[in-house]
C-alpha positions, -999 to +999 in steps of 0.1 A: -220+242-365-243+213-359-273+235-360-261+251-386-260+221-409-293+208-394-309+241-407-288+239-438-303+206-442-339+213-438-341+243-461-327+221-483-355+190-474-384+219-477-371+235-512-368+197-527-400+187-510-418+219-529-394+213-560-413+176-566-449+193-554-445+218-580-430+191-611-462+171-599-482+200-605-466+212-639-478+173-648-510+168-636-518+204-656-504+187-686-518+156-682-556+170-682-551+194-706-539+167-732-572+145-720-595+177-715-604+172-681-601+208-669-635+212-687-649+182-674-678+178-647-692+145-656-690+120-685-713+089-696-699+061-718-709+031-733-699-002-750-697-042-739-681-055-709-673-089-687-668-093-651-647-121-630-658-139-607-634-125-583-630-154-551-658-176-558-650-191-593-641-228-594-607-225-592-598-196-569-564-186-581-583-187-618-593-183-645-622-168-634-658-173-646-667-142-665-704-127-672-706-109-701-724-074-700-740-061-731-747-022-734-730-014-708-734+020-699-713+042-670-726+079-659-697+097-633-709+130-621-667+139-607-683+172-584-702+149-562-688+123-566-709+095-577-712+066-607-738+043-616-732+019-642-756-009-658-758-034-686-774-069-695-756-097-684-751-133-696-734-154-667-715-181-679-728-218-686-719-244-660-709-280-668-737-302-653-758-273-642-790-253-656-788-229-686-775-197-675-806-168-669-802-134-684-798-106-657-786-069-649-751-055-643-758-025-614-727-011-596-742+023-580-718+046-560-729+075-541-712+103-521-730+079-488-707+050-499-674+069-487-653+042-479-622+036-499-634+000-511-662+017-531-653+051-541-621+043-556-638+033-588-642+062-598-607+076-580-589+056-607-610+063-636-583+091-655-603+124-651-610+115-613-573+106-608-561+136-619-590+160-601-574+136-568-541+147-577-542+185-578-563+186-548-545+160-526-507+172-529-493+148-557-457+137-556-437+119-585-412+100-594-400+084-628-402+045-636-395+026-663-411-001-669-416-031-694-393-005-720-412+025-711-403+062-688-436+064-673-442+097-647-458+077-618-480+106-599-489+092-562-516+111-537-535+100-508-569+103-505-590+117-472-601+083-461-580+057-439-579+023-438-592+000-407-560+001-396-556+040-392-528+040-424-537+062-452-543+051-486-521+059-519-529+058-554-504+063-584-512+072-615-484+063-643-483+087-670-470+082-707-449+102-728-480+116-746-491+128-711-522+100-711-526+081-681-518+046-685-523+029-656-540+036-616-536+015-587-547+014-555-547-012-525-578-014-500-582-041-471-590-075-479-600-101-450-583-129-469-555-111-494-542-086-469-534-056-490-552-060-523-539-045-551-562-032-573-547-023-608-565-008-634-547+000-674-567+023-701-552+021-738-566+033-774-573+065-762-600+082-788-617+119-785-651+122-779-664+156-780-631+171-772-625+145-744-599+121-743-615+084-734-598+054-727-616+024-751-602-003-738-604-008-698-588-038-677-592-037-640-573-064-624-574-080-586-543-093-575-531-101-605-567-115-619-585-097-643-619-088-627-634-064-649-631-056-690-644-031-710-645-021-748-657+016-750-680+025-785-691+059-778-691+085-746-702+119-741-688+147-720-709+167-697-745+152-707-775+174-700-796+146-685-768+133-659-794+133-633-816+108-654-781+085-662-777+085-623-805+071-609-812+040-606-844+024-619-874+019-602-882-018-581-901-041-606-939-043-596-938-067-566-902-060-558-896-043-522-889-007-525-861+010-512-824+000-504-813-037-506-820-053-478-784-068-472-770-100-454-790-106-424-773-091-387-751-111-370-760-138-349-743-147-315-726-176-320-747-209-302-739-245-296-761-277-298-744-313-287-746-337-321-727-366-302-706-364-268-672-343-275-688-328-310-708-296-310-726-273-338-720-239-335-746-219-350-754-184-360-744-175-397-724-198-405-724-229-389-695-246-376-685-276-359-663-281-329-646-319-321-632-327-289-600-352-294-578-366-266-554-336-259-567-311-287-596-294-307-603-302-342-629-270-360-647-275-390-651-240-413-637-205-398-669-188-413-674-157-432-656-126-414-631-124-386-658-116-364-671-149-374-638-166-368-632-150-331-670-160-321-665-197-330-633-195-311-645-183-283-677-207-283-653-236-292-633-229-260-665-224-238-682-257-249-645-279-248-626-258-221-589-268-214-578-276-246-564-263-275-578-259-311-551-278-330-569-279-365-591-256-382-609-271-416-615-250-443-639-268-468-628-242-498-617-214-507-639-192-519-639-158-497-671-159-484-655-194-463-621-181-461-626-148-442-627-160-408-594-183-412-573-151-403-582-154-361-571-188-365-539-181-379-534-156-354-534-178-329-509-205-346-539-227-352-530-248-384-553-243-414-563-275-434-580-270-465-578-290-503-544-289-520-557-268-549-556-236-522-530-245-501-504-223-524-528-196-529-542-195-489-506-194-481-498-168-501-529-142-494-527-152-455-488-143-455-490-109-474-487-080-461-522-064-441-508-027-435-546-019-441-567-046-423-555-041-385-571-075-380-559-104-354-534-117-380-517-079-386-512-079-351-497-105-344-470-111-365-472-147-369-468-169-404-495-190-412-492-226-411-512-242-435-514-281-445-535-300-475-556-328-479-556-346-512-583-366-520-586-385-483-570-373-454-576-387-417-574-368-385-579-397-352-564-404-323-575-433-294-612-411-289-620-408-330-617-401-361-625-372-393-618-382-426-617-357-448-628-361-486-625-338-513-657-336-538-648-348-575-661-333-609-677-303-584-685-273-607-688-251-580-649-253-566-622-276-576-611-276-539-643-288-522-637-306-486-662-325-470-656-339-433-671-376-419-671-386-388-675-422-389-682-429-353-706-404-349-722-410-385-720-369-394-713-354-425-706-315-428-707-297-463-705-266-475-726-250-503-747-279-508-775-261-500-814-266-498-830-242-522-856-214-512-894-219-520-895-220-556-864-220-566-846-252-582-824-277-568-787-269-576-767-296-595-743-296-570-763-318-549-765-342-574-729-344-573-727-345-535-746-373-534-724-397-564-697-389-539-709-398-512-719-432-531-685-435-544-666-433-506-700-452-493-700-428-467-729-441-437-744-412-423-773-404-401-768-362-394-759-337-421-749-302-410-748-280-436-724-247-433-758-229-452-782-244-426-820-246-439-849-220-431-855-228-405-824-235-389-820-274-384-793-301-385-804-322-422-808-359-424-790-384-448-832-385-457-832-348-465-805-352-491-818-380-508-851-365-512-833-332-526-816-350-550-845-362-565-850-329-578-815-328-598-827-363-621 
């Protein structure tokens, strides 16, 4: 009897399984006939755009500073696949700093960038979504949402995530069997699982082809990209042409970009007895207190974060890391906090990112399979306001957060009175010809303000070539800011 029922059972699994397969089918059919995707190979539109300033804008739970992109234009060839899109962009003006230069919007995606991260722009554009769907083994479900039935189609692409889990994307579909809505999540060495979410509405027909006009991609809830579609064209003859990218200007290196620089072992140099710069990429600094270890900056991947660890421990053996500084927010500083919080190291960074730190370090990170995913542990995460003193019998940090800062509304600097150091972040010292950011000239009417006495600067972005700055140094840059 029991294997009758188990058998009973599975047939009945396996015809409901191919019941929803073959609905999702019947759908996805629909759904790119009513669009006119069963035709379509490739399309180019155009129009204007913006872009946010996703995890480097001044506040880093937003708004975001957004760049305008005039004639925007986008090519997707779906066979490969591969995009390229391009436009003139305006960044926005700073208060305090230098007019904003014109530049050029270039997001370029081949069939070599496979990984999830890039090729899911054009995964979730609608054409590509539903081309995913009927070769990927779509499911669906119904949802209603914000007083709506919407037919949510979900598939998985080839590719897997760091951690080995597959990805999923869902497509929600309208009554008039247009696509809505596609989202996606990819890794994220600060938010975990980041939810991409991208919405398409006033739907027009260009050349037999239905085409979203208005496009809003959001990034955890932040809208990071915008577009207003004037005009597109199935199929064009010279897709070749739209696709590649433009020759380097005369004097400009050939080739692919040459990209961040390799990774660097991390280093050590004694400042003072107990403290200890840790160089290589991002520098750090290491303190040595009584009983514990205080670290200044986590640096810019996990990587990062378990070599600074590691030198930490072999420079001040026997002692734990208690502390871990994080001078702001911005991604490029935050994506080595996660080894810390693995290891129940608390996080101290400005109040204006406590609630948002604490909220992308405690989501969930099914896709990473970094430190953190492993090991199961909650953050722990304190502020510092405008002063806050770490000390014991040996020493002391004070913490100080920068005022009327352009650049992030959570800036921490650290002081070590004793010692006379001062560490920054992004205060840095400009390449050969190019001009002295106005950031410095607010770094140094702080440090006038908290009369700070310092002899050694170390800066996070150390100089070319690599050197620990003098209180002389940033003086002399400042001039450059009058």
């Amino acid at each position: 009897m029991l294997r009758t029922l188990s058998g009973t059972a599975l047939i009945t699994v396996l015809l409901a399984t191919s019941a929803i397969a073959q609905n999702a089918k019947a759908i996805v059919a629909t759904a790119s006939k009513t669009i006119g995707a069963d035709g379509l190979n490739s399309i180019t539109y155009s129009g204007s755009a913006t872009t946010g300033n996703f995890g480097q804008s001044q506040a880093i739970a937003g708004p975001l500073a957004v760049t305008t992109i005039t004639n925007y234009t986008r090519a997707i060839d779906l066979a490969q696949p591969a995009s390229r899109a391009s436009g003139a962009t305006m960044p926005p003006a700073t208060p305090g700093g230098p007019p904003p230069q014109p530049g050029t919007f270039n997001q370029n995606i081949t069939p070599a960038n496979a990984a999830w991260t890039q090729q899911l722009e054009i995964w979730v554009t609608p054409w590509a979504f539903l081309r995913g769907a009927t070769a990927n083994n779509a499911t669906v479900r119904s949802e209603r949402a914000d007083g709506k039935t919407y037919k949510v189609v979900s598939w998985m692409p080839p590719q897997k995530a760091p951690s080995g889990q597959p990805y999923r994307v869902n497509g929600y579909i309208n009554d008039q069997n247009l696509i809505e809505r596609v989202e996606t999540w990819v890794e994220h060495p600060v938010l975990g699982d980041l939810h991409v979410d991208t919405f398409y509405s006033n739907y027009q027909d260009f050349g037999g082809v239905k085409v979203p006009t208005k496009i809003i991609q959001k990034r955890a809830d932040l809208t990071t990209f915008e577009a207003t579609i004037a005009s597109a064209k199935p199929n064009p003859s010279n897709l070749t042409e739209l696709l590649t990218p433009p020759p380097p200007a005369a004097g400009a290196p050939s080739g692919a970009p040459a990209g961040p620089p390799p990774s660097q072992p991390a280093q050590s140099e004694k400042l003072a007895d107990g403290v200890y710069r840790i160089t290589g990429n991002y520098s750090a600094v290491a303190v040595e207190f009584s009983d514990h270890i205080v670290v200044l900056e986590g640096g810019q991947s996990e990587a990062r974060g378990l070599a600074v660890i590691a030198e930490t421990r072999r420079v001040i053996p026997n002692k734990p890391i208690r502390y871990l500084v994080n001078t702001h927010a911005h991604f490029d500083h935050a994506s080595g906090l996660a080894p810390f919080a693995a290891e129940g190291i608390t996080i101290i960074t400005h109040e204006n990112n406590k609630a948002y730190l604490e909220k992308a370090l405690s989501g969930p990170r099914t896709l990473v399979g970094d430190t953190l995913a492993q090991s199961n542990r909650k953050p722990k995460i304190e502020s510092a306001g405008d002063k806050r003193i770490l000390q014991d019998g040996t020493r002391s940090i004070e913490l100080h957060h920068v005022e009327n800062l352009a650049h992030s509304n959570g800036m921490l600097v650290a002081y070590l009175p004793k010692e006379k150091i001062l560490f920054t972040a992004d205060f840095n010292v400009p390449a050969p010809g190019q001009p002295v950011s106005p950031a410095i000239g607010t770094l140094v009417q702080n440090i006038d303000r908290l009369k700070l006495d310092f002899d050694k600067h170390v800066l996070v972005h150390p100089p070319n070539p690599d050197r620990v700055m003098t209180k002389a140094d940033l003086l002399e840059l400042a001039k450059g800011t009058k």
